[in-house]
Legacy VTK file of the C-alpha trace (Angstrom):
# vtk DataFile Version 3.0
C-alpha trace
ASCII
DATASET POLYDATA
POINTS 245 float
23.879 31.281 1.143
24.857 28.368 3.030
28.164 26.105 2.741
28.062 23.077 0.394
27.903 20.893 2.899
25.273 22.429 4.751
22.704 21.638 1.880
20.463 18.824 1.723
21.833 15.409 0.282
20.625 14.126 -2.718
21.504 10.533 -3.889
19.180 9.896 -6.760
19.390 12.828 -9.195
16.573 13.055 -11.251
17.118 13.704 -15.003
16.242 17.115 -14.936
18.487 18.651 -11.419
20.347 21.201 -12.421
24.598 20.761 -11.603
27.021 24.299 -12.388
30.285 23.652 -14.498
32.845 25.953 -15.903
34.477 25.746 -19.227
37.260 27.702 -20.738
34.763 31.140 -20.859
31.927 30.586 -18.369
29.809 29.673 -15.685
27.011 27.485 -17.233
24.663 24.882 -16.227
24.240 21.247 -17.722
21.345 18.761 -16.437
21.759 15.281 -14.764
20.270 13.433 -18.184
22.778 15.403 -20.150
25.625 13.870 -18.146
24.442 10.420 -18.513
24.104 10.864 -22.284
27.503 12.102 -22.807
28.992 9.511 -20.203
27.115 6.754 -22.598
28.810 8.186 -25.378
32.004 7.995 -23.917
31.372 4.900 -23.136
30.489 3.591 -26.391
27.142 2.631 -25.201
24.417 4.709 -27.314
21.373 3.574 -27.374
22.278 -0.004 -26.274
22.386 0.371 -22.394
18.447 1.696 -22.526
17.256 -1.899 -24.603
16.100 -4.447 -22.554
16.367 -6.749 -25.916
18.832 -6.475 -28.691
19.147 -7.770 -32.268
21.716 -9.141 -34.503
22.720 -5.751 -35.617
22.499 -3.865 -32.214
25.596 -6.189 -31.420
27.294 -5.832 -34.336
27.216 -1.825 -34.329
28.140 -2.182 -30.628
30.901 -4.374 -31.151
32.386 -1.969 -33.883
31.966 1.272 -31.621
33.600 -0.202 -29.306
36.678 -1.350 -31.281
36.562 1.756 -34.105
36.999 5.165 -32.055
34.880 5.402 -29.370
37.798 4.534 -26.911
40.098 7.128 -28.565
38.256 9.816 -27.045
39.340 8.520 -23.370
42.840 8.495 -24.595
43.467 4.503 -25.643
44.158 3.942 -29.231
41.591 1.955 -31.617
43.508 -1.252 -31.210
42.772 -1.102 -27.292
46.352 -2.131 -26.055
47.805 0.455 -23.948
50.569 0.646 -21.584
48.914 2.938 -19.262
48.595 1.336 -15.593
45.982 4.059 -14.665
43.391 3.046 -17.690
41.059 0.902 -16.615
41.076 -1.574 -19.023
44.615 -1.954 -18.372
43.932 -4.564 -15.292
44.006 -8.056 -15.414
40.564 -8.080 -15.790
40.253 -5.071 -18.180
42.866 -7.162 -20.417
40.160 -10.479 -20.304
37.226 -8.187 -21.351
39.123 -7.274 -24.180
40.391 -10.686 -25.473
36.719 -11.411 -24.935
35.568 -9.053 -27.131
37.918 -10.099 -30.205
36.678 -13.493 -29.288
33.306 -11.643 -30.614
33.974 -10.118 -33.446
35.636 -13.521 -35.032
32.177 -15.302 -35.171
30.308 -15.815 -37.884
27.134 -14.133 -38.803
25.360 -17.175 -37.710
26.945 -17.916 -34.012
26.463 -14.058 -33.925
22.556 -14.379 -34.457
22.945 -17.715 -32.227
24.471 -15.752 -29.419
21.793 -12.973 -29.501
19.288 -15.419 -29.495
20.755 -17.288 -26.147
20.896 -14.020 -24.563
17.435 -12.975 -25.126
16.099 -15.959 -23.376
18.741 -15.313 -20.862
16.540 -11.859 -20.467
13.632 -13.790 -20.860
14.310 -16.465 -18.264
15.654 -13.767 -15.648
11.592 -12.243 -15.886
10.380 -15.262 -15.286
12.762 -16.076 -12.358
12.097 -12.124 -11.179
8.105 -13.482 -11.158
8.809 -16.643 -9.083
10.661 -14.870 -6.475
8.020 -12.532 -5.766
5.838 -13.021 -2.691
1.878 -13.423 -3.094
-0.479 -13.232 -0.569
-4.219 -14.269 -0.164
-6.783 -13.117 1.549
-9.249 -15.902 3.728
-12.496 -15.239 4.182
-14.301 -16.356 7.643
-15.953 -19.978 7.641
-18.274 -19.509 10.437
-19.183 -15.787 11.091
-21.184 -16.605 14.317
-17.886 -16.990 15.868
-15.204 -15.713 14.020
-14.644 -12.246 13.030
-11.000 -10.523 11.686
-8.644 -11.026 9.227
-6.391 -14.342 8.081
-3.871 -14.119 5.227
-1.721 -16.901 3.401
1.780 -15.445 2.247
3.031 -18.098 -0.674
7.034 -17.624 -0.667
9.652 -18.597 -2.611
10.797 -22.311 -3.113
6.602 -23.195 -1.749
6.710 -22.378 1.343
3.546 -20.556 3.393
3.180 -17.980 6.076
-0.376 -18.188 7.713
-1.083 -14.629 9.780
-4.243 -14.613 10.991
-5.618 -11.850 13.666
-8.952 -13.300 15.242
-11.331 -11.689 17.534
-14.518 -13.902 18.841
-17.725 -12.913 18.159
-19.774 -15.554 19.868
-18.426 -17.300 23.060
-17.274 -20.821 22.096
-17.494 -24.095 24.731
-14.275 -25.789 25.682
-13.436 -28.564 23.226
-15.354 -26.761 20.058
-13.491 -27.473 16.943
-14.840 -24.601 14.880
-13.963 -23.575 11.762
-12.310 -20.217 11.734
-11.425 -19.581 8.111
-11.704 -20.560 4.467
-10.010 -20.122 1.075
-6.301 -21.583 1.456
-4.550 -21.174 -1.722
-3.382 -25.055 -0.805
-4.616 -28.119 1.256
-3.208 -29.818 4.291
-1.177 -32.526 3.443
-1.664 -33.637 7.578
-3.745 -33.596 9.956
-1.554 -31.170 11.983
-1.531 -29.030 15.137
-0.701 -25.304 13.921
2.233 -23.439 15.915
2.386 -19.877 16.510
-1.138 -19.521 17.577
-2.094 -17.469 21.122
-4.952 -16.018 23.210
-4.437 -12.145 23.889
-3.554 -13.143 27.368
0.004 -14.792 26.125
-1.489 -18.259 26.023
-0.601 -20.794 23.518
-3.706 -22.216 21.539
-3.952 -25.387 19.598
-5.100 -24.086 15.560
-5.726 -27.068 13.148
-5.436 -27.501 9.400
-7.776 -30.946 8.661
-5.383 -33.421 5.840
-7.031 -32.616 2.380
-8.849 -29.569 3.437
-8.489 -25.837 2.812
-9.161 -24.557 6.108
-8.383 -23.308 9.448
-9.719 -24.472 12.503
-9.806 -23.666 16.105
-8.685 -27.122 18.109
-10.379 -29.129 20.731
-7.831 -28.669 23.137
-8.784 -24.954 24.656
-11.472 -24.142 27.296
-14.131 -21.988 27.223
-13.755 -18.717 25.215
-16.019 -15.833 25.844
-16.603 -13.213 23.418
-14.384 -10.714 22.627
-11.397 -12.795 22.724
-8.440 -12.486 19.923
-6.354 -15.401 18.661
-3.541 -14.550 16.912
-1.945 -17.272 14.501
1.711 -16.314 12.771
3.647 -19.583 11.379
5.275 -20.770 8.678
4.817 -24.157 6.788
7.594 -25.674 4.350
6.846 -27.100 1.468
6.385 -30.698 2.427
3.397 -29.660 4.805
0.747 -28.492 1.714
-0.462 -30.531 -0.976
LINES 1 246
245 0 1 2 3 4 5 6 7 8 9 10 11 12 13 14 15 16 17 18 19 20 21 22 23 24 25 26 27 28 29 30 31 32 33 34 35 36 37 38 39 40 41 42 43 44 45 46 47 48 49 50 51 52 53 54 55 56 57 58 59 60 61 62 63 64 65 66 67 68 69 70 71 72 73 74 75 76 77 78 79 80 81 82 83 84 85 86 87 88 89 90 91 92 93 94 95 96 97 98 99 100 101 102 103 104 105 106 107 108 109 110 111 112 113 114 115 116 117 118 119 120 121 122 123 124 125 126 127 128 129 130 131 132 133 134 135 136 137 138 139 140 141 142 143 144 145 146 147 148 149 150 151 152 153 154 155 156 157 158 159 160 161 162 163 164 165 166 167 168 169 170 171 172 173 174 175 176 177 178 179 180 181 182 183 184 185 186 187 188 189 190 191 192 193 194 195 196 197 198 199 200 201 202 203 204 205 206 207 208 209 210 211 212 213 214 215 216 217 218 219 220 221 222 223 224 225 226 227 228 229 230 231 232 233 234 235 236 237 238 239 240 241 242 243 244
């Protein structure tokens, strides 16, 4: 059997894992979800910590755990004023939850429900915020297949921004000067006429890409010379907000 600290770490325990403890007569075995519950019940959580809503009388029942018992079994009396500098609720901060808490339990049933209401749509709100902050991404479909062939993707991030990653390879050689239309589909439209940065050969060399003001499109620029086939452009940059309508 190896040495504890020769087995392999584990930093998630799943409900189920399996830890050894030893009471007053035996060696026995508890699971990881058994610990939780009992550390919830210590805490005077219950059933509360798993809601991701609560009602009016989830609060109240809370509220009255809290206050009524449940911190006599970590050794502070029901009033919750100790003189104990190792308790936790002892700090400065401790001592602010608690006057918090009375706070609580003075309102009325009314600026109870009004509170549970406000923190609801404080849940509610925090979704929606969670949705807005998430990054989407679109997939462009090739304008002009003669020519172009690979894949092109618009990244919408947070605050409005875009990310345009394109990977190109040629399929039919294109004359210098030909301002062909690459790729399709934008999720937005150019607010500009403007020269696209970030766009190269697969020899290293910089090549002009161009979104057309009010159009949904990519385009390959005037300003390259001839391009036989086979050739990859690859287009990576990012436009702010102010830069799509």
């Amino acid at each position: 059997m190896p040495k504890i600290n020769e087995y392999t770490e584990k930093t998630s325990p799943d409900d189920v894992d399996i830890f050894l403890l030893q009471d007053a007569s035996a060696t026995k075995k508890i699971t990881f979800l058994s610990i939780f519950n009992q550390i919830k019940t210590k805490l005077g959580l219950g059933g509360l910590a798993t809601k991701s809503k609560i009602s009016q009388e989830d609060l109240e029942a809370a509220l009255l755990n809290l206050i009524n018992g449940k911190l006599t079994a970590s050794g502070m009396s029901n009033d919750l004023i100790t003189t104990d500098a190792t308790k936790a609720l002892a700090a400065p901060q401790g001592k602010k939850l608690l006057d918090f808490i009375g706070t609580l339990t003075a309102l009325t049933t009314t600026e109870k429900t009004n509170l549970v209401l406000a923190i609801n749509e404080l849940v509610t709100s925090i979704d929606a915020l969670n949705r807005n902050l998430q990054i989407t991404q679109t997939s462009l479909t090739s304008a002009n297949a003669a020519y172009f062939d690979g894949n092109c993707f618009a990244f919408y991030l947070p605050g409005g921004a875009y990310i345009i990653k394109a990977h190109i390879i040629l399929t039919g050689a294109i004359i210098s000067g030909h301002n062909a239309e690459a790729f399709k589909g934008f999720p937005f439209k150019w607010k500009y006429i403007t020269d696209i940065p970030g766009a190269t050969l697969n020899n290293g060399t910089s090549i002009v890409m161009q979104g057309g003001q009010g159009e949904s499109s990519l385009k390959l620029g005037t300003g390259h010379g001839a391009l036989p086939v086979g050739t990859i452009i690859d287009v990576l940059a990012v436009f702010p907000p102010q830069f799509v309508i």
